[in-house]
N, C-alpha and C positions, 0 to 999 in steps of 0.2 A: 565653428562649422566649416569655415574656409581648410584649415588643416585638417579635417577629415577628407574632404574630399581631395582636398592634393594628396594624402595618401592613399586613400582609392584608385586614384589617376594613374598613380607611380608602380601601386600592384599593380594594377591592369597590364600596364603597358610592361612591365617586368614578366608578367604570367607570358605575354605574346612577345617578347623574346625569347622566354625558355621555350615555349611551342617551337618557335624556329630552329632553336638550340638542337631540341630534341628529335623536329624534321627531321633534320640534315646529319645528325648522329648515330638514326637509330638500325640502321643497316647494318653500320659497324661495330654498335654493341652487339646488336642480335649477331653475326657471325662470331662476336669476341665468347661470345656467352653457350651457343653452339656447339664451337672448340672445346670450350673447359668441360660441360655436359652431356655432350653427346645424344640430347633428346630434345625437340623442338618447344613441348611445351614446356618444361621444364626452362629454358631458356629464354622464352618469351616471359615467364614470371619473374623472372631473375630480372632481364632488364626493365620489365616494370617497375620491380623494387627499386633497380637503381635508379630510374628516373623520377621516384617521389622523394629517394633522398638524394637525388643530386638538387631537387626544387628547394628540399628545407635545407640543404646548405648550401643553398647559392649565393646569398652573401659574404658567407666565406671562403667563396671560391678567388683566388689569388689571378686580377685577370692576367697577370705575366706568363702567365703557367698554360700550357697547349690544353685546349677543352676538352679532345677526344683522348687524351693522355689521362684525364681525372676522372672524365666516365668512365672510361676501359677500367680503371683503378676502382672506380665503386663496383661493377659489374665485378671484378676479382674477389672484394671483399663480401658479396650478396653470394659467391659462388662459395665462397670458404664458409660464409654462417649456413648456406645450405647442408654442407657437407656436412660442418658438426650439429646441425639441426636433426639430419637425417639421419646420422649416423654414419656416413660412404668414406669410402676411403680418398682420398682425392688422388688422381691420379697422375698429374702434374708436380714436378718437384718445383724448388725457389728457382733454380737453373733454368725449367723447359719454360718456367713464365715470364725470363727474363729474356728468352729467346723468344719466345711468340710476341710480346710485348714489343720487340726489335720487329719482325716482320710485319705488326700490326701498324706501326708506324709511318710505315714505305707507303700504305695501303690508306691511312687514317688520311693523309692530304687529298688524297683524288675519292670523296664520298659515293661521286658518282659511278665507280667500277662497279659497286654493291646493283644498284640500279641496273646496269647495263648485262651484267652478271645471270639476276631476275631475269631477264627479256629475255642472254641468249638461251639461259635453263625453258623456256617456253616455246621455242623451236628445237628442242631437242624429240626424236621419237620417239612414240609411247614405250617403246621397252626398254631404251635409256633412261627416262624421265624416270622410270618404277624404280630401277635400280638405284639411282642418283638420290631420290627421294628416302627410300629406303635406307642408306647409306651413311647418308650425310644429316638428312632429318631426323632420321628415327636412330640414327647409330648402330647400326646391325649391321655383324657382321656379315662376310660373305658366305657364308653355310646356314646364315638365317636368312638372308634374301634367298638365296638361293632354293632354301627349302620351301619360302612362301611364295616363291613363284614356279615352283617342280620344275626346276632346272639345274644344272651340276653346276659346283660352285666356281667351278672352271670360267665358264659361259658367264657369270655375273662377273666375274673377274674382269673378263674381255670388254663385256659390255661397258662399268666404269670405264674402264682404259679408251674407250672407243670416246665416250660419253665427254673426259675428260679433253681429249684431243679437238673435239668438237665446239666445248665450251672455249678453250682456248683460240680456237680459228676465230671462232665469232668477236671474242673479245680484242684479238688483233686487227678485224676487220675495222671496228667501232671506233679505233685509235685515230 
């Protein structure tokens, strides 16, 4: 009886480090997951997936090894069984993921830019936000925003461009 509950103990308190695990990660798959899909919901299941199998293989996880470097790597792998699931073509080569992978890196130490990123996306103005949202969430193009907000694709253009400068001021502000 005593070892059953020491290993009840040892899940538990194992289950409430991967919760923390996956707190402080999951900004950074969701944008990892984002990139590769270009569609929010779509994305959001992805790193679902990847976070029930990063839980069933957590004891194999090697702890030498950078934590947001083997989730970004499941989130890749949940992205590629998508694709052949769905049938899509994927639209990343072994190259552009070896290079997102490098800038995901830079970004994987400071969790909190994700965070801070949210905040300043909420003081942006309504017709930035639509656009930004539109864009980056939904992955539509600029002749599809454009057309769902009857405005020239010019004007959405600008707007990111504005939108972009904006988030960026705030995020330097934050430093």
């Amino acid at each position: 009886m005593e070892t059953v509950l020491k290993m009840k103990d040892e899940t538990a308190r194992d289950a409430q480090t991967f919760g923390e695990l996956a707190r402080e990660h999951q900004g950074m798959m969701l944008v990892y997951a984002r990139t590769l899909l270009r569609e929010e919901e779509l994305a959001r299941e992805v790193v679902q997936e990847s976070l029930v199998a990063a839980w069933r293989g957590l004891e194999r996880f090697d702890v030498t090894r950078d934590v947001a470097a083997w989730l970004r790597g499941i989130v890749r792998n949940k992205w590629r069984d998508f694709c052949r699931r769905e049938g899509r073509r994927r639209e990343f080569s072994e190259e552009d993921l070896e290079y997102l992978e490098g800038q995901m890196q830079g970004w994987a130490g400071r969790p909190e830019v994700f965070d801070r990123l949210e905040d300043c996306r909420g003081h942006l103005s309504g017709d930035m936000a639509a656009v930004v949202e539109m864009s980056y969430d939904e992955g539509l193009k600029s002749e599809e925003v454009a057309q769902r907000l009857g405005l020239a694709a010019a004007t959405v253009r600008k707007r990111l461009e504005r939108a972009r400068a904006a988030l960026r001021e705030c995020l330097e502000k934050a430093n």
